[in-house]
C-alpha positions in Angstrom: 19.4 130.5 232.9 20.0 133.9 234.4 19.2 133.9 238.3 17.0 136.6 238.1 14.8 134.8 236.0 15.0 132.3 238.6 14.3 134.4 241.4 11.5 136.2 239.8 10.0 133.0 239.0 10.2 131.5 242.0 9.1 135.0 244.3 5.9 134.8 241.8 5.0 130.8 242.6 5.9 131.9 246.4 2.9 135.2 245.7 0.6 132.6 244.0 0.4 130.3 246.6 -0.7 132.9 249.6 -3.2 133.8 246.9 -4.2 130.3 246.6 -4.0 130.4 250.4 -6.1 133.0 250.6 -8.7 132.2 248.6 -8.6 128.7 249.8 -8.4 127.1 246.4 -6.3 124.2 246.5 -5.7 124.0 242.3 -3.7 127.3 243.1 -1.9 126.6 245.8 -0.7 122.9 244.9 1.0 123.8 241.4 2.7 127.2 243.1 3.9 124.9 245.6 5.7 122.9 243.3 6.7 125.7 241.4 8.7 127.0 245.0 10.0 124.1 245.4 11.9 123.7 241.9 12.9 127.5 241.5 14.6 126.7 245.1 16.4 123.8 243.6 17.2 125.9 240.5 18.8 128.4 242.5 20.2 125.9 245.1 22.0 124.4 242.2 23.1 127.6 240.4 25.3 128.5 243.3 26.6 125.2 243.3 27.6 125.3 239.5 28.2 128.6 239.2 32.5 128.5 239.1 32.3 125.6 237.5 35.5 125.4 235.1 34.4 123.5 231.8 36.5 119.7 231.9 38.6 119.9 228.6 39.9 116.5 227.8 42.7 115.4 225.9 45.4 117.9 228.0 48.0 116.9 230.6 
């Protein structure tokens, strides 16, 4: 998944939840916040994997 996708995604659960916060509407702000939390993850876990070298078995 490309990380701008992931950064997009995640800066528009981050703007949904002040909205939610905002309006005080708890059925906005709970999803968003769970949406934050995973695209932080996701992009946690990009960096991490990103220079990964593929495992190619069979070679010595």
């Amino acid at each position: 998944m490309p990380i701008l996708l992931s950064l997009a995604l995640t800066l528009s659960a981050v703007m949904w939840f002040f909205y939610g916060l905002f309006l005080g509407d708890l059925h906005i702000v709970i999803p968003n916040t769970l949406g934050f939390t995973f695209g932080i993850i996701q992009i946690i876990l990009y960096f991490v994997y990103k220079n990964k070298k593929p495992v190619i078995e069979g070679r010595i």
